[in-house]
N, C-alpha and C positions, 0 to 999 in steps of 0.2 A: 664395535662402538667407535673404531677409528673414524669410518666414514663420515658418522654424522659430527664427530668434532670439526674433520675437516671440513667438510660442507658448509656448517657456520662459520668456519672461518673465512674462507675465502667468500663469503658474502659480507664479512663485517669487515673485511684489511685489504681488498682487493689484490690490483695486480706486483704492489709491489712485494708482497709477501708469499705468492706463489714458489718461487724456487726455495724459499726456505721451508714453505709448507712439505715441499716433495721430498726435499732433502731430510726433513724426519717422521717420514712412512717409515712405519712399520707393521710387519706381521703380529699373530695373536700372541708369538714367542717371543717378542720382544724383538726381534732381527730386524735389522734394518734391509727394506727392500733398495736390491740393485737395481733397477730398469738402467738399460745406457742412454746416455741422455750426446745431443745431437745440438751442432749450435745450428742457426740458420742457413748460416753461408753453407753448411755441410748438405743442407737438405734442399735448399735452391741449384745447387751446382748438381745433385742426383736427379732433380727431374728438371735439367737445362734451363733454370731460371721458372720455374711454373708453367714451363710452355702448354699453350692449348693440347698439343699434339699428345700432352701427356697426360692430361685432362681424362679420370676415368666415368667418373659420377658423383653427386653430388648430397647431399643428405638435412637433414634440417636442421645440423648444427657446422656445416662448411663443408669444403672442395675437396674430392680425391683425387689425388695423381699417383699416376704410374714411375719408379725412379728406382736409378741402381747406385747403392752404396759404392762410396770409393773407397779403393781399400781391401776389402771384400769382393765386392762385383756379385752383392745379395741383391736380387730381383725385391722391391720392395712397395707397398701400399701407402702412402703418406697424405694423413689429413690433415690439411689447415682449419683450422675451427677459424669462425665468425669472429671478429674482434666485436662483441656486444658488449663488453665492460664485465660487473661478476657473476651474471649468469653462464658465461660463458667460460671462466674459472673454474664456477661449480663443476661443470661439465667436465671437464677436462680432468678438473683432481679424482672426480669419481671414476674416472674409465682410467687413470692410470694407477689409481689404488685398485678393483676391481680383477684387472689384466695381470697385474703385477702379483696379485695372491693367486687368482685363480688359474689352473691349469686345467685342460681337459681336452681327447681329442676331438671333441667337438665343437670349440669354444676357439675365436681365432687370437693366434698368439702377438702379445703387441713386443715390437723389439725395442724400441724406446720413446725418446719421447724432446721435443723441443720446448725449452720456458724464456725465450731470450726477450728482452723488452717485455713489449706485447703481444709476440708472435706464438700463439698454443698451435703447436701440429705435435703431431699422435703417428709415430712409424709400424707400419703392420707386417705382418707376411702378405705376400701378393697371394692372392688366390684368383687362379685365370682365367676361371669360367663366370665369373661376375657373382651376380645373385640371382635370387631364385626368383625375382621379379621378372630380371631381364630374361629368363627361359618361360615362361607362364604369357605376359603380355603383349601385345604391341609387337608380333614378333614379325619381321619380313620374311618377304615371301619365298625366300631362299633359305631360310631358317628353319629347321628340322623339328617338330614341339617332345617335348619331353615322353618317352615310352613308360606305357605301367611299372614294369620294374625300378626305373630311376626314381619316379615319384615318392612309391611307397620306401626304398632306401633314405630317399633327401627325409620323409613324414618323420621314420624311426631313428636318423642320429640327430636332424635336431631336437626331438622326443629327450634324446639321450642327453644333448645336452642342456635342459630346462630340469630334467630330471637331477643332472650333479649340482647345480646351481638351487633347487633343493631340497634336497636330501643330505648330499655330500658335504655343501660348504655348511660351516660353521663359524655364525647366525646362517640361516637360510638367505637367500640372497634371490629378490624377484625384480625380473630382469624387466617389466613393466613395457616394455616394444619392444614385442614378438611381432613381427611382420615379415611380409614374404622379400621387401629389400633388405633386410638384415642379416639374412639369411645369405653365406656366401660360399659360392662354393668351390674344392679346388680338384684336382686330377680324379677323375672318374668319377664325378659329381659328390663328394664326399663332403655334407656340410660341415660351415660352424657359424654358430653366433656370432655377430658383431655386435657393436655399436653401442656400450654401457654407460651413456653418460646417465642415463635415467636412471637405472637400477637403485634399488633400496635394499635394505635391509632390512630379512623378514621378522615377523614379530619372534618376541621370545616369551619363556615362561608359562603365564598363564595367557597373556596377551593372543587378543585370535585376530589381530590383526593390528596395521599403522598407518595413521591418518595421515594425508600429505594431499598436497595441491593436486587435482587431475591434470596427467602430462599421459604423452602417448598419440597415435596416431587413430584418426577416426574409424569409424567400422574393424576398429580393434579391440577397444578397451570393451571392458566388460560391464555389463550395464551397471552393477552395483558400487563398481569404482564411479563410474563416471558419473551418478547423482550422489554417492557420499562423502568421494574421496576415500575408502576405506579401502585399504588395499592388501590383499590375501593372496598367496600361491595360485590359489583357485583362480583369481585374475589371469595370470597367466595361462590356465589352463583352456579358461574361453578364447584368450588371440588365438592357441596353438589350433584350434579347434577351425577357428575363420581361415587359419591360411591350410589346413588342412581340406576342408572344401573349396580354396583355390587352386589345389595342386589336384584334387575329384574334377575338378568343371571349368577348370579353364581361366573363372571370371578373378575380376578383380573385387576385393572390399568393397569399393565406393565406387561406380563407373556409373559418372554422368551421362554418360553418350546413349546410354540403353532407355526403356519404356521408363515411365516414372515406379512404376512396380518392381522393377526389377534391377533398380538401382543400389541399393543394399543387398550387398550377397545375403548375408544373413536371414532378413527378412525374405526375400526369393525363397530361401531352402524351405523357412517353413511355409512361404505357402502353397509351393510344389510339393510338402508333404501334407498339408492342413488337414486333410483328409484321414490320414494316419500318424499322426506323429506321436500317439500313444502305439502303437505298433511297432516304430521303427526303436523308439526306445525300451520296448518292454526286449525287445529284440537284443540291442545292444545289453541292455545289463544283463539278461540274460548269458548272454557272451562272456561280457566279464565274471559273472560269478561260476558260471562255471570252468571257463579260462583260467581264471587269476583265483578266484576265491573268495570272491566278494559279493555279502547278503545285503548289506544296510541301505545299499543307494535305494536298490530294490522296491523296498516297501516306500520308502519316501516320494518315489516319480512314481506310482501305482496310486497313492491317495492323492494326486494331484495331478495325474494328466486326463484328461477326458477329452474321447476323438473315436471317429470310424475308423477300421483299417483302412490299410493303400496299397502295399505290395502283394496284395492278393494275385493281384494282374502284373507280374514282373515285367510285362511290354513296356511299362511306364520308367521303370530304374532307369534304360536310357538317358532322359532327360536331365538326367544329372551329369552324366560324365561330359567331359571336354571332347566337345567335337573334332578337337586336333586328333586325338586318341584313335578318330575313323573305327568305330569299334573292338580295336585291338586292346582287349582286357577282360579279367575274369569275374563274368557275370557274379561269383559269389564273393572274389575278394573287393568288386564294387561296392559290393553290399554291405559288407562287414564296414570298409572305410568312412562310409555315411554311417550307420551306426555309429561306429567311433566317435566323428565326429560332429552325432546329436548330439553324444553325450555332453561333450564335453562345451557345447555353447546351449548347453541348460540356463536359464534365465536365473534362476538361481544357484549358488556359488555351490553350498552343502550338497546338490544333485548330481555335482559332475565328481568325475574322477581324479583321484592322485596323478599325477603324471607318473608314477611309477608303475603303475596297473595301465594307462595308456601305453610305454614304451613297453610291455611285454605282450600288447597284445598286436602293435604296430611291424615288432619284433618277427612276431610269427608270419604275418601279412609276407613281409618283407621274404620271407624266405621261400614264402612259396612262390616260385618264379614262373611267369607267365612265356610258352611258347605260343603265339601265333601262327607258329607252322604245324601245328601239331593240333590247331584247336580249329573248330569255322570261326570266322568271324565278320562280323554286320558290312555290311557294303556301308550304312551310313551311322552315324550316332542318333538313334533315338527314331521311336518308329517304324512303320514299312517294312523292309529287310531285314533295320534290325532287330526289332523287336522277334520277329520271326525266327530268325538265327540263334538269338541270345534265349527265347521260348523253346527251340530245339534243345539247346545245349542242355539247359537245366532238367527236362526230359530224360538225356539221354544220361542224366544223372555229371556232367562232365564239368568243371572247375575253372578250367583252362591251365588246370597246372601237366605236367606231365604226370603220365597215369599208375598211380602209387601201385606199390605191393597189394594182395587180397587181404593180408595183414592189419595194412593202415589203414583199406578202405572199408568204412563201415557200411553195410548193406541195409538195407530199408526193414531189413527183416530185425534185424539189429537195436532198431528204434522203437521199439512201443510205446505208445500213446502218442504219436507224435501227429498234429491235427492237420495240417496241409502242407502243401511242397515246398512254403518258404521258413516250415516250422523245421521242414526235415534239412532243409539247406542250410540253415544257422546251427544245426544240433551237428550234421555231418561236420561242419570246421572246427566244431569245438572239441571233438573226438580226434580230426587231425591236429588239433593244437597240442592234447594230452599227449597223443602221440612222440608229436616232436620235442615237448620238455621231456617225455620220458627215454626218448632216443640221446639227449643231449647230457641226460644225468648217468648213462648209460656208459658214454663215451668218458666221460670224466673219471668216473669209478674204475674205467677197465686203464685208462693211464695213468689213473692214480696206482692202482695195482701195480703194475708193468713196472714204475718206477721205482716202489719199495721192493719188488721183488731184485732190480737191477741193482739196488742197495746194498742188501744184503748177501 
């Protein structure tokens, strides 16, 4: 309830009452939040007066720069927010109450904070590989595109971090832009969250949701927010879902420059799946429930989707992946990724999944790790060769992961009733998923052991 006190507040008293606003945060125990707090002159003299040269990016609430603490000699992120008067307030008190409670390593950490005059900047940790914009678009041509591996890594810790934000925080707390520049990442592409000036505060009690003005970026928000204003978890689960088919295919949310069809990712996916999109999701929830253990979405998108199949003919999956990719990735963990995420940019809220049931099944994605030395792979993305190559592969029964034990891999013989090759390609992952939770409960038990026995 903090938030929304402050919120009002610094809409109804503006800027002279901000440092007093900050000065009495506090947590839900009552403790007064420390953030360090930075005068001007301290944050002008670490990025050499604002100089361009330190100039990183910019956002649609003000400038980032590059600057190093003196003192310290901390590599550090520092935003100046827009002087717009008290929306710009608002902003600024939410993302340093926000940062200030929340911790997580997925989530970026802000180290303090400027209130001097009218000058709001916001100091971060530097994170040095930018965001996951600047790896996905617009990339030159000296620039390397993101491999399967990293992708599906960057999918599951930001997964991870919408998932503590809620489940973890207490109120829930929806972070409202989820986009792919938000998303930042730092040594060995490890994301986190940035940018909370929006975030709310999710409902509580009986409340299934909180009405508030539609904010957010376009070909993000989720269609039921953006005609009601009503805004649910489940909101955030549709963005995750849009920049998770930007990390599948390359594109971007909203790209003008393309056909007028295929200007909207979203709309693109479905109607490169139109044809199937009761297939591709009976597919996914199928996954998740028996992955995760979930019946209900189930029968919900079965009396409501009606469509012919599509991946009958896997030659077509192609057409979704990023052509940067040059075929390097695994024809099944393709599949599964787009499943994911149908699921989760369902047009309806109640249809998609918990983000808690997406990071576990993101989770497994992630670990099955794709060798392109060890698999064939397409000469080109999509069609011709590849479709050929990527038609072999699934043939010769192969993943693209490295080739498990006789143990883990389940044999066709294995499957009963299963009706065609992409029924037995989704059953096969979800048999290595069991696997790997049961490998992992395995490992815990036998350390847990080890350690009472070292006790004793």
């Amino acid at each position: 309830m903090i938030c929304v006190g402050l919120c009002a507040g610094a809409r109804g008293r503006g800027n002279a009452t901000v440092k007093k606003e900050l000065s009495a945060l506090k947590d839900a125990n009552g403790n007064v939040i420390s953030a360090q707090t930075f005068t001007f002159r301290q944050l002008a003299a670490a990025t050499r007066n604002f100089r361009e040269e330190c100039f990183i990016g910019e956002g649609g609430f003000g400038r980032v720069y590059k600057g190093r603490l003196d003192g310290t000699g901390q590599i550090v992120a520092i935003k100046q927010l827009n002087r717009d008067g008290t929306q710009g307030n608002k902003e600024f008190l939410v993302e340093v109450l926000m940062l200030s409670l929340l911790h997580h390593q997925n989530l970026v950490n802000l180290v303090g904070y400027c209130a001097d005059g009218d000058q709001r900047l916001l100091v971060y940790e530097y994170m040095p590989l930018g965001s996951l914009e600047d790896h996905l678009h617009d990339l030159p041509p000296d620039k390397v595109p993101l491999d399967w591996n990293t992708r599906m890594k960057i999918a599951a810790g930001a997964a991870k971090g919408l998932e503590y934000l809620h489940d973890k925080a207490q109120p829930p707390v929806i972070y409202r832009d989820f986009k792919s520049s938000n998303i930042l990442l730092g040594e060995d592409f490890h994301p986190k969250l940035s940018d909370f000036g929006l975030a709310k505060l999710g409902p509580v009690g009986d409340k299934s949701h909180v009405s508030t003005r539609v904010m957010g970026t376009y070909g993000y928000c989720a269609p039921e927010y953006a005609m009601t204003g009503q805004l649910t978890v489940k909101s955030d689960v549709y963005s995750f879902g849009v920049v998770l088919l930007e990390l599948i295919t390359g594109r971007k949310a909203i790209d003008s420059t393309r056909p007028h069809v295929e200007q909207n990712l979203v709309s693109w996916h479905l109607i490169i799946l139109t044809s199937g999109i009761y297939t591709v999701l009976t597919s996914a929830i199928t996954f998740f429930k028996r992955f995760i253990g979930k019946v209900d979405v189930l029968i919900i998108v079965r009396t409501k989707c009606r469509a012919r199949p599509l991946f009958n003919d896997r030659r077509k999956l192609p057409k979704m992946a990023d052509p940067g990719l040059e075929g390097r990735y695994p024809m099944r963990g393709l599949y599964q990724a787009l499943a994911v995420a149908s699921m989760c940019i369902q047009s309806e809220a109640a249809s998609r999944p918990l983000i808690a049931d997406v990071v576990t099944a993101l989770s497994y994605l992630a670990s099955q790790k794709y060798d392109p030395n060890t698999t064939p792979s397409s000469k080109k993305a999509g069609g011709g060769e590849a479709g050929r190559a990527l038609s072999r592969n699934d043939e010769a029964g192969s993943s693209g992961h490295k080739s498990p034990s006789s143990k883990d891999s389940p044999r066709e013989q294995q499957l009963p009733g299963i009706l065609n090759d992409r029924e037995r390609m989704v059953a096969e992952a979800k048999m290595w998923g069991e696997n790997w939770r049961e490998k992992r409960r395995a490992a815990a038990t036998t350390s847990s052991n080890a350690q009472l026995a070292g006790v004793s």
